[in-house]
C-alpha positions as CSV (number, residue, x, y, z in Angstrom):
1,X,154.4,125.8,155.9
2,X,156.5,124.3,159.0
3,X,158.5,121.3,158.5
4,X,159.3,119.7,161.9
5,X,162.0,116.8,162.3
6,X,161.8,115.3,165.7
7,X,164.9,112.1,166.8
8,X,166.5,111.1,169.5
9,X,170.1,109.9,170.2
10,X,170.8,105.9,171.3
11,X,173.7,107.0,173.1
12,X,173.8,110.0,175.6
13,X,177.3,110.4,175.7
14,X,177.4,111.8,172.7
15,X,174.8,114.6,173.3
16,X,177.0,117.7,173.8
17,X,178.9,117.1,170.8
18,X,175.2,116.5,168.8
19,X,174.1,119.5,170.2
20,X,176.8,121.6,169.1
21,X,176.2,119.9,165.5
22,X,172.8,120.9,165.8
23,X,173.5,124.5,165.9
24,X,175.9,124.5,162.6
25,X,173.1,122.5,161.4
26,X,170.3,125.1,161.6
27,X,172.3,128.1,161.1
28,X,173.3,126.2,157.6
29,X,169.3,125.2,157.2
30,X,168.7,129.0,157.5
31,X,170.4,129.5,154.2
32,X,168.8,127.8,152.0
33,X,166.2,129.3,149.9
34,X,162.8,129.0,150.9
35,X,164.0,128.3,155.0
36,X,162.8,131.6,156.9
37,X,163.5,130.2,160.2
38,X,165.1,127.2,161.8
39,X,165.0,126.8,165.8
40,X,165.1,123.5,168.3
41,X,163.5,122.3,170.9
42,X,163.9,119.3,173.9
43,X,161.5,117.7,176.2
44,X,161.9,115.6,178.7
45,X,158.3,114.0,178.6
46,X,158.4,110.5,178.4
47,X,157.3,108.8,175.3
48,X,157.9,111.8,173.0
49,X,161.1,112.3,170.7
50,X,163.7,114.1,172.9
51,X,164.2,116.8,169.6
52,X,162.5,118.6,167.8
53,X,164.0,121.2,164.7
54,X,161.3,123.2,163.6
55,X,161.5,125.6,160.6
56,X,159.5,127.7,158.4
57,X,159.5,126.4,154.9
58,X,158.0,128.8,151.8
59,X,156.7,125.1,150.0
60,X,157.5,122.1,149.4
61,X,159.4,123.0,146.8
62,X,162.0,123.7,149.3
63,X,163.3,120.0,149.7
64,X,164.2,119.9,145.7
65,X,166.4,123.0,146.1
66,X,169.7,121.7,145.1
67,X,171.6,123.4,148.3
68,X,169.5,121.9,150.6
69,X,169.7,118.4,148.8
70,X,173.3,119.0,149.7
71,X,173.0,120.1,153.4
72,X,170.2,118.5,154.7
73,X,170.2,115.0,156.9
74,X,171.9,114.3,159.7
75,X,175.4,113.4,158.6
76,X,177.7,111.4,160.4
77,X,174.9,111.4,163.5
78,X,172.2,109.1,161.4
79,X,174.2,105.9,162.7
80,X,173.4,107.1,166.4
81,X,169.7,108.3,165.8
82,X,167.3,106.7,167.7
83,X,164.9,105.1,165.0
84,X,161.7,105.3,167.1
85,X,162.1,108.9,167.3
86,X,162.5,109.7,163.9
87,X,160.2,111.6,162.4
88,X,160.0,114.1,159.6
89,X,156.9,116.0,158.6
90,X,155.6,119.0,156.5
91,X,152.6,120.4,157.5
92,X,150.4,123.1,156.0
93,X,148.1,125.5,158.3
94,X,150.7,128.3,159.5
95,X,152.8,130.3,157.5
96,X,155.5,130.6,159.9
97,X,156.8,128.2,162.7
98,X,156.4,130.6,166.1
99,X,159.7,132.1,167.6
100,X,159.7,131.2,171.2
101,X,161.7,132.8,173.8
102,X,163.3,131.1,176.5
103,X,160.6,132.1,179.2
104,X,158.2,130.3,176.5
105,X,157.3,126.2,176.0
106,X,155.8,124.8,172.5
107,X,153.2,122.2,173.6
108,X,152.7,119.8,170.7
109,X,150.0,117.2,170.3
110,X,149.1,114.4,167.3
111,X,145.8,113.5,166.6
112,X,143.9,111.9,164.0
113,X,142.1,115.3,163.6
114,X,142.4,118.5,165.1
115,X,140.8,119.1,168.7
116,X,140.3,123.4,169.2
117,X,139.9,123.0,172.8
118,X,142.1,120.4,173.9
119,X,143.6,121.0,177.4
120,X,142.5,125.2,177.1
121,X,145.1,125.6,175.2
122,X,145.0,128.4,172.4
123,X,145.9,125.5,169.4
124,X,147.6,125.9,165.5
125,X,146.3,123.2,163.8
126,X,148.2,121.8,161.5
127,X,147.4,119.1,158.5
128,X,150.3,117.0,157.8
129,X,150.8,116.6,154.1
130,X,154.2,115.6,153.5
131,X,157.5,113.6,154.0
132,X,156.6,110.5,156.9
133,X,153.3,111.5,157.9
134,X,153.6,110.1,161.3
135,X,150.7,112.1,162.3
136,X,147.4,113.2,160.3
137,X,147.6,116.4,162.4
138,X,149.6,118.5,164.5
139,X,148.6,121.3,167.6
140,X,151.1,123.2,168.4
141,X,150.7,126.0,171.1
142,X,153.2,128.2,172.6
143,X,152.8,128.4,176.2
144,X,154.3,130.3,178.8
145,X,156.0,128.3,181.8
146,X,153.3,128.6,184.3
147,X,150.9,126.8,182.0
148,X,153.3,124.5,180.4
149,X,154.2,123.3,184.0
150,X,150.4,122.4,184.4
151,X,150.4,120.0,181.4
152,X,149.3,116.5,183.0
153,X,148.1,114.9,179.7
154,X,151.2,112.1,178.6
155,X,149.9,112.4,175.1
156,X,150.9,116.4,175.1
157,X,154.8,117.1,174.8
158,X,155.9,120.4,176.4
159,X,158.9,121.4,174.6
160,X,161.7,124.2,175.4
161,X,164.3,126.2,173.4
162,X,167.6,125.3,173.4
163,X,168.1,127.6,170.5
164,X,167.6,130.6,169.5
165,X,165.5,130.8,165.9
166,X,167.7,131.1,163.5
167,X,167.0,133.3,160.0
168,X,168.6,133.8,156.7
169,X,171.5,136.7,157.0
């Protein structure tokens, strides 16, 4: 399963020290049972949320684990997020969230059902099926930059790393 929480920041002056947060954040994500892998993402295509924090999850049962109870949410950053960017979703339909690379871009697209050949990309279809269900579905495709820099469709957000993926030690 892949649980993906997207958000945004209402003031940018403040994004350095969020992003440095961020980092703790997922490296402590990556410890708790059931997280195999924790990595985030930006875009800077308009309408979209700005972040996105995908991970691999092992279930739902994951988000009753008392440990992440305890380390999950945004902290002292919820005050500051951005509420029309806020999103949290499980989905079911991949086992494991992708591992990009830096030379790689995660195109991801919401429908109300999944479209295979939307844009020529080669989609993941995800069925949401948990937490806000902001979307009924999810594509996601990983993309290299040539083919991410092609994207013209406002509804597709082309996101990059600013992570690495992070993994339990």
């Amino acid at each position: 399963m892949i649980f993906m929480s997207q958000s945004g920041l209402t003031n940018g002056t403040r994004q350095a020290d969020w992003d440095r947060w961020y980092i703790d954040h997922l490296v402590i994500m990556s410890g708790v049972p059931g997280i195999s892998s924790a990595q985030r993402f930006k875009t800077s295509t308009p309408g979209h949320p700005p972040s996105l924090a995908m991970y691999s999850v092992a279930s739902a049962a994951v988000f009753k684990d008392p440990y992440y109870l305890r380390v999950r949410g945004m902290g002292e950053w919820l005050t500051l997020i951005d509420k029309q960017y806020y999103r949290r979703n499980l989905f079911d339909g991949a086992q494991y969230a992708p591992e990009l690379a830096d030379t790689e871009r995660l195109i991801v697209a919401d429908r109300s059902a999944s479209a295979p050949g939307l844009a020529g990309f080669d989609w993941t279809w995800l069925q949401c099926v948990g937490i806000d269900h902001s979307t009924a579905n999810r594509g996601i495709a990983v993309v290299s930059l040539d083919m991410a820099e092609r994207v013209r469709d406002a509804s597709l957000a082309v996101y990059r790393p600013v992570t690495r993926c992070y993994k339990p030690q």
